[in-house]
C-alpha atoms as one frame of an Amber mdcrd trajectory, in Angstrom:
protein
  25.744 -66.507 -89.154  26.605 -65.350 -92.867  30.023 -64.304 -93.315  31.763
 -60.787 -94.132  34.565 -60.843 -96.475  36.992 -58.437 -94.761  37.128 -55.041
 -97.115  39.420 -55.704 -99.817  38.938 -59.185-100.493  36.058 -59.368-103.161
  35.357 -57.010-106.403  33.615 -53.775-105.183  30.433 -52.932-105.976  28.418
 -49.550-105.067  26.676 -52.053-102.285  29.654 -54.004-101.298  31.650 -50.628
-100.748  29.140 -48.946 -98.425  29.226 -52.726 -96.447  32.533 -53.099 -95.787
  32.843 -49.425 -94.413  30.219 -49.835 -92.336  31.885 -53.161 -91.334  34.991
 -51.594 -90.833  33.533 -49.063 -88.183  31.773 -51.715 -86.144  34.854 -53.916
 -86.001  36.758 -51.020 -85.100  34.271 -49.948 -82.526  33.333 -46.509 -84.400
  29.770 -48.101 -83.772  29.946 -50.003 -80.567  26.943 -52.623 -79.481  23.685
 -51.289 -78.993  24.544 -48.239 -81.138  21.867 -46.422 -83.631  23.506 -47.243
 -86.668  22.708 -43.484 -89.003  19.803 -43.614 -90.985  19.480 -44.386 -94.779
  18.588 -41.005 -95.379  22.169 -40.265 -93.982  23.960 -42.956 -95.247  22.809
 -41.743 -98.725  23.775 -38.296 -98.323  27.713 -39.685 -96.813  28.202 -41.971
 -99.769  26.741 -40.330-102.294  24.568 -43.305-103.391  20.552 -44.227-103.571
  18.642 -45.517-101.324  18.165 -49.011-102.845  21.846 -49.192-102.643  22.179
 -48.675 -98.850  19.525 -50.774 -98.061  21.854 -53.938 -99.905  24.540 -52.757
 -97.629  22.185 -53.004 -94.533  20.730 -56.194 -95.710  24.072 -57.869 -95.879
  25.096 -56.759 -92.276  21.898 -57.823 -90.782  21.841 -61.117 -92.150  25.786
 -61.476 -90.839  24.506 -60.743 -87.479  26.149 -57.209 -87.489  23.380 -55.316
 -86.899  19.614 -55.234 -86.159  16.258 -53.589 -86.777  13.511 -52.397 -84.613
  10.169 -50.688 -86.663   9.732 -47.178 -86.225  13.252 -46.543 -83.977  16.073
 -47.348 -86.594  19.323 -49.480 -87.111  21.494 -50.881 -84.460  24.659 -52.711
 -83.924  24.866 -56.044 -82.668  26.454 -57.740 -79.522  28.791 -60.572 -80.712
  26.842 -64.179 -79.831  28.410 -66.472 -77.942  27.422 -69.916 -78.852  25.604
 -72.166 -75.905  25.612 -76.128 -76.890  22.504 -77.749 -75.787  23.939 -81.108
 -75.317  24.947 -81.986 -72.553  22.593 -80.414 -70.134  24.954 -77.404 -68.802
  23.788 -74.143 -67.071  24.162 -70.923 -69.011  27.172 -70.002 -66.404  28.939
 -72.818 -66.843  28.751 -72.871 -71.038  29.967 -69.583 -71.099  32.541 -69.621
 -68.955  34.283 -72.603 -70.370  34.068 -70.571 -73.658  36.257 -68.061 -71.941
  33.113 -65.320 -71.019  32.389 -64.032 -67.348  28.698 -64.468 -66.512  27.498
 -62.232 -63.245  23.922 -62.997 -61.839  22.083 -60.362 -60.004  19.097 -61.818
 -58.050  16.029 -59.591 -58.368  13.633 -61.670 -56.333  13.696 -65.354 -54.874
   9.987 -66.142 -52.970   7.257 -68.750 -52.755   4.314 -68.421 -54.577   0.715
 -70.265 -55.141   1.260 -72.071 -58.483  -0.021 -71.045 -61.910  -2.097 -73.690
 -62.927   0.005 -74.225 -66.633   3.465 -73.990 -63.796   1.522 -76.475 -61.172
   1.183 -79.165 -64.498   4.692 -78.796 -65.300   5.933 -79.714 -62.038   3.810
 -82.306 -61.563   1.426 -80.307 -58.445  -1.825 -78.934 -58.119  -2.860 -75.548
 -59.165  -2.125 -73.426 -55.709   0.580 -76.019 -54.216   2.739 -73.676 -52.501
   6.130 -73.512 -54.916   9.524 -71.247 -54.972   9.694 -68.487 -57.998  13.341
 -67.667 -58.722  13.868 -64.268 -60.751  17.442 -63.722 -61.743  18.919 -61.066
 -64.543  21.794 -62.621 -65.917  25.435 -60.577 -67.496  27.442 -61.561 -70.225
  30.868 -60.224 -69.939  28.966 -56.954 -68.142  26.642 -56.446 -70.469  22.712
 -57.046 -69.146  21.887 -60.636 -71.738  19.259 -62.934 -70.317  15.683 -62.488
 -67.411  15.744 -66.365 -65.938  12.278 -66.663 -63.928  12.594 -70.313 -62.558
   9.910 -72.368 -61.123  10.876 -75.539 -58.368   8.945 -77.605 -55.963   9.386
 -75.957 -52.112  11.513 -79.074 -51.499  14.121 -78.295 -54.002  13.869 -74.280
 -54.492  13.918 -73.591 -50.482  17.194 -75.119 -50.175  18.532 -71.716 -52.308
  17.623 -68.950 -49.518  20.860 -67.437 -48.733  22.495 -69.060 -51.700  25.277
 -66.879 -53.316  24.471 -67.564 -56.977  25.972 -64.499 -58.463  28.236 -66.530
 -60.437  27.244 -69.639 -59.879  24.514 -72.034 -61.710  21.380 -73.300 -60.186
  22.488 -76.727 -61.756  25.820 -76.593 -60.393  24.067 -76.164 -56.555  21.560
 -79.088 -57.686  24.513 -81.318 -58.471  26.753 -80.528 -56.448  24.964 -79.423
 -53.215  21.613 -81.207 -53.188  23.067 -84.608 -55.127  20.292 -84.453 -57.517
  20.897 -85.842 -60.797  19.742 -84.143 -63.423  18.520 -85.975 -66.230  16.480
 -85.087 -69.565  15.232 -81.721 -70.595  12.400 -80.227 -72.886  12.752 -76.876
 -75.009  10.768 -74.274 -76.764  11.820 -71.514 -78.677  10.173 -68.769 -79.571
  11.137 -65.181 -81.499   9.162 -62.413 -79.983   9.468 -58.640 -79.016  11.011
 -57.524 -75.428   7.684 -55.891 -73.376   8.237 -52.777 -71.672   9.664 -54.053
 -68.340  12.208 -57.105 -69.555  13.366 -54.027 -72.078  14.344 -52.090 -69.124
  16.191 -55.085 -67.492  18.158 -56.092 -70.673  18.975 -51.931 -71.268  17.426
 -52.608 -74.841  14.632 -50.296 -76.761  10.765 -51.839 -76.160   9.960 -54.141
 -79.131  13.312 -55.216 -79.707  13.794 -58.880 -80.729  14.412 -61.450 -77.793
  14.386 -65.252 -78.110  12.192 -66.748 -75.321  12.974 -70.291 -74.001  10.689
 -72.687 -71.544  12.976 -75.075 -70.331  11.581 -77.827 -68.823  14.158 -79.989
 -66.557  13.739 -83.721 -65.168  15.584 -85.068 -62.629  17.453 -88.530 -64.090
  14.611 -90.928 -62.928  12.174 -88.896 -64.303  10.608 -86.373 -62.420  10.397
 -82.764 -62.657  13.246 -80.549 -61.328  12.298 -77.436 -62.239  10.387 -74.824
 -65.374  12.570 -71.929 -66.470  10.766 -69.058 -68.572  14.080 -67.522 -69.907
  14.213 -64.216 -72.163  17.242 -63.458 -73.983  18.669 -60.553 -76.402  18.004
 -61.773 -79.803  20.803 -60.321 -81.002  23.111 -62.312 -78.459  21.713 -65.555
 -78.644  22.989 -68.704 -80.642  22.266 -71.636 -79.910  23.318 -75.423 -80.736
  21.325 -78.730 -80.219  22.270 -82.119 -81.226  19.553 -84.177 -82.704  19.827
 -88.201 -82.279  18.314 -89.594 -85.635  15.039 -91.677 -85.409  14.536 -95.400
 -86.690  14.631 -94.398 -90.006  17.796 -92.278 -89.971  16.315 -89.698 -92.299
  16.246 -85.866 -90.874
């Protein structure tokens, strides 16, 4: 994320001035998250200033992080982002936490399912192969953040009915419960726009950004633990991943 010089601290320009008031009144929480930022239109008429001028001052916020853009529906403020580190393997819960964050899970459906053939390859089954689908809408310090839908093998994901996992990681029951070892995982990201029903969930406008993530975990001899299809707010996500160099040492 780009940084802000506080107001004050760098020559003003007809840009940098409309910035750093807008700054000010998100800081301040005159604009709280998830707030419609006014529009340019009004922003012009307030400061007395073109268009071309506001949109530099908008510019400069969004690519802080401060604020974001959805087509057609306006300007809006931004949620702080915690940052999640990738390595080592550690649930979303327990990342956050540790950062000093409370994470509440609400469980909006737990059942067995016939697998999807593109879920049954993942885990290693046939297409059909009875398997358990966990759904789970995840909080970040109260505020609605990340859908989880995971995918496990009947073996592993049956051992969760009547599992309290409100604040508690499906790792952290793995481990520490089951004795499973968990091992390597696989990642894909992918920017895309929140459909109609995981907008309602994350209390976000339909067609805002979200970051989608298919996690793919292995147990530590190898096979497959479990497939998470995990939608965040794009606005609230940061992530970190450490990369070990190859044979040649070049990046």
């Amino acid at each position: 994320m780009a940084a802000i010089a506080p107001p004050g601290t760098a020559p003003k320009t007809l840009h940098t001035n409309v910035r750093d008031v807008l700054w000010e009144r998100i800081r301040s929480g005159e604009y709280p998250p998830d707030s419609q930022i006014p529009s340019e239109a009004a922003l012009c008429a307030e400061f007395g200033v073109s268009r071309i001028t506001v949109r530099h001052a908008l510019a400069d916020l969004q690519r802080a992080g401060q604020i974001f853009r959805i087509h057609g529906k306006g300007t809006f403020v931004s949620h702080p982002r915690p940052l999640q580190d990738f390595a080592p393997v550690v649930g979303f819960g327990a990342a956050m936490e540790r950062a000093g964050h409370e994470v509440v899970n609400k469980l909006l459906s737990l059942e067995r399912i016939p697998a999807p053939a593109a879920i049954a390859g993942r885990l290693g089954l046939a297409a059909g192969d009875p398997i358990v689908r966990l759904r789970r809408l995840r909080y970040l310090d109260r505020h609605p953040v990340r859908v989880d839908v995971l995918y496990m093998p009947v073996a592993i994901g049956g051992r969760l009915a009547g599992v309290d996992l409100s604040r508690r990681d499906v790792f952290s029951f793995f481990e520490n419960e089951l004795g499973i070892e968990i091992g390597e995982s696989e990642l894909e990201l992918e920017a895309t726009a929140a459909d109609a029903a995981t907008a309602k969930l994350l209390a976000m406008p339909r067609g805002a950004p979200v970051l989608r993530i298919d996690w793919m975990a292995y147990k530590r001899d190898g096979s497959p633990l479990d497939f998470a299809e995990i939608q965040c707010r794009g606005e609230v996500s940061r992530y970190r991943v450490r990369l070990a160099a190859g044979p040649s040492g070049i990046r």
